[in-house]
N, C-alpha and C positions, 0 to 999 in steps of 0.2 A: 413583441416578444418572440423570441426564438421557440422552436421544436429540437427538443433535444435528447437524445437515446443516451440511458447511462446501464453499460454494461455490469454485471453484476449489480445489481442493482435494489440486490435484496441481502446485501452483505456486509460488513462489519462497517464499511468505509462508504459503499455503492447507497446504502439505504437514506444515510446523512448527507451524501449529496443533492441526491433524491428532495432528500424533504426541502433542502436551502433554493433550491432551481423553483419546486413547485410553490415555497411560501416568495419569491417574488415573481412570481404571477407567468412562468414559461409553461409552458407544456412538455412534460415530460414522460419518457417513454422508460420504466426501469425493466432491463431486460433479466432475466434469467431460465432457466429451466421450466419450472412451475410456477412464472409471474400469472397471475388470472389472464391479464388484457397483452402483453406482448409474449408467449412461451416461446422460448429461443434456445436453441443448443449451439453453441458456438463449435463444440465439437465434432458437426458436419454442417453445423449452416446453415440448418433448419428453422423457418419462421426469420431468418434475417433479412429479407428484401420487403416482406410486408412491414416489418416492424420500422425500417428505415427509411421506408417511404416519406419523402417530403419534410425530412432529418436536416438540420443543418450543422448542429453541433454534438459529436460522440463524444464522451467521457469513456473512457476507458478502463474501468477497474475490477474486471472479472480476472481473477488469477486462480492457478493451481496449483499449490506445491509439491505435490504430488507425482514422484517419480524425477524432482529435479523443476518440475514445473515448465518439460519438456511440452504439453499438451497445448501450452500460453501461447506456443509458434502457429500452429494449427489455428486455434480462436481466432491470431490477428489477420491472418491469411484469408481465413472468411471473412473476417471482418472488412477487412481492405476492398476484398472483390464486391462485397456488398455494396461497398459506400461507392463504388465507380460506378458502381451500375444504376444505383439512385441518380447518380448526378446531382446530388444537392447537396451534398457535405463538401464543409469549408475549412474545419476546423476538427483534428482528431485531439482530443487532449488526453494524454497518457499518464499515469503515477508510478513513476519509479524508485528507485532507491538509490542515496547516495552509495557511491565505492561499485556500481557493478560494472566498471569497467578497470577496479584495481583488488577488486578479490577475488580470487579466482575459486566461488563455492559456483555450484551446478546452480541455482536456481540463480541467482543473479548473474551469472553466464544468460543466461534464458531470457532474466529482464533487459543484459544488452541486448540482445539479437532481436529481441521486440522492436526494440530503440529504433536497431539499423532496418528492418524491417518497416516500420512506419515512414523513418527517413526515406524510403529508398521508394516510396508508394509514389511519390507526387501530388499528395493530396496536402492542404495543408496540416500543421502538427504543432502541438505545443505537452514539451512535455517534462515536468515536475517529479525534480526528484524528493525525496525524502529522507531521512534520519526511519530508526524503528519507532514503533509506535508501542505507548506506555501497555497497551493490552500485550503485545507480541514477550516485553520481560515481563509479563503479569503472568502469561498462561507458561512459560520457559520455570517460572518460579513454584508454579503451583504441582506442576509437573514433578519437579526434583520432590517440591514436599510433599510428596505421598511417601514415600518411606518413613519409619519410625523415627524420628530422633536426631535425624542429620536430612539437611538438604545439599546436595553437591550440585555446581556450577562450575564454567567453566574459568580458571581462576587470569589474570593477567589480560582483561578482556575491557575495555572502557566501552560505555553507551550512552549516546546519548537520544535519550526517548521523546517523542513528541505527544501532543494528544492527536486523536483522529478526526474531535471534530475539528479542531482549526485546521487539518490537511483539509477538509471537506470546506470550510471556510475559502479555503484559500484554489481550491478546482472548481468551486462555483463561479468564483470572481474571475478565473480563466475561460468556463465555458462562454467562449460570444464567438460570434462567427468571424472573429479576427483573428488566424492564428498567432502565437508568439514567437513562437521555435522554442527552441531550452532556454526556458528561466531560472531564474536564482535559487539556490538550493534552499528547503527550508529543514534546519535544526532544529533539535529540542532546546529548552532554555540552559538546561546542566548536563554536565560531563560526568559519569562516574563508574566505578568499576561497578561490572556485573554482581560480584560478592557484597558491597555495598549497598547498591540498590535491594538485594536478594534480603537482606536483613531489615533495611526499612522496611522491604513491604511484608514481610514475615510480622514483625511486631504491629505492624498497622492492623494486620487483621488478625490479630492476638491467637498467631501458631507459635509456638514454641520449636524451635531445629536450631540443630549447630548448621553454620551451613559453612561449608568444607569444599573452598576451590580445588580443581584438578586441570592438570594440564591436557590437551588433545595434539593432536600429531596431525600434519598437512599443511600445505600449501594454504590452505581457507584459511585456518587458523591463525596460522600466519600473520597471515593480510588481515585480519581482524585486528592481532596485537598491536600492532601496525599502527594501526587507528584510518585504515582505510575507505570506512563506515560513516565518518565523523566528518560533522561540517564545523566547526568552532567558529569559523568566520562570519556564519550563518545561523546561529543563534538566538532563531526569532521566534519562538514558540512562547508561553508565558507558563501552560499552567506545568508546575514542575511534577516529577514523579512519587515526589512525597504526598504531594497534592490530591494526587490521582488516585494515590493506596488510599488515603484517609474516605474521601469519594467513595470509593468501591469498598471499603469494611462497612460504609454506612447503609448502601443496602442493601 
């Protein structure tokens, strides 16, 4: 069995990789901030050579959105110099998002230049893009409906959502010390407008709001309506986002 460091690794995505690496029987390292046994700051690099020591496969799922999620370049840059100087990493596997190299918002700007970034390290790389994940329209949702009576979204907008644990499903099965390079995108199972979705999951967990599209202005936006986000071809997810609201109103 492999040793393997999973960045962010106490977070929405990072902790369910976690569990699927440790319940088949690898040793795994979940790094963050305040983890007990590896405390790591990607933000200068701190605590990263002890923790990578004798590492052979990184996962990569610490992100920031924060400011554009400019800070992301910074982590990988540590992280990079980290893993050369272990000399034992084989295998960096990174989680991306589909379209960040056809919409031009600031934070998937960010996740390309990770991309080219890892590409450009010489170490090996494998790395998986994604569709959004059912929590990302869940909390976008919940958001609008704190106001009284109406919830607004963004209107003219398709998504297609996946769940997080089958992303985490499916970066387990990639962490091995073989890199892949870029693999196949993985989709959600369905396609739908954001106002759409915004309503299922409004009556799923029994809110009442009008919810009321509104158009936005930019370039992103854009490339959103676009459907530059959107894998269709890739369509391999199962559990759907109605699925997900009914799940989540039950606890």
């Amino acid at each position: 069995m492999s040793t393997i460091l999973v960045t962010g690794g106490t977070g929405t995505l990072g902790a369910l990789v976690v569990d699927r690496l440790r319940d088949a029987g690898h040793e795994v390292r979940a790094l963050s901030r305040h983890a007990p046994d590896h405390p790591v700051d990607l933000t200068d690099g701190s605590g990263l050579d002890a923790a990578m020591a004798g590492a052979e496969v990184v996962v990569h799922c610490a992100s920031d959105t924060r400011g554009g999620g400019k800070g992301d370049e910074i982590a990988t840059r540590h992280l990079i110099d980290a893993a050369r100087r272990a000399g034992t990493v084989t295998n960096i596997v990174y989680i991306s998002i589909v379209g960040v190299d056809v919409v031009p918002l600031g934070y998937y700007r960010t996740k390309l230049q990770v991309e080219r970034l890892l590409e450009a390290s010489g170490l090996g790389l494998t790395i998986l893009r994604t569709t959004q994940f059912h929590d990302l329209v869940a909390q976008l949702v919940d958001t609008a409906a704190k106001l009284p009576l109406v919830a607004p979204v963004p209107g003219g907008v398709r998504v297609q959502p996946i769940a997080v644990g089958e992303v985490a499903d499916r970066l387990a099965e990639l962490a091995v010390p073989t890199p892949s390079g870029r693999v196949t995108d993985m989709g959600g199972p369905e396609i739908h407008t954001l106002p759409d979705l915004a309503r299922s999951y409004l009556a799923a967990t029994g809110r009442h709001r009008r919810v009321i599209p509104f158009p936005l202005a930019g370039k992103a936006y854009a490339g959103f309506k676009r459907g530059g986000h959107l894998s269709p071809s890739h369509a391999v997810g199962r559990l759907t986002f109605a699925e997900f609201a009914k799940l989540k109103a039950q606890r």
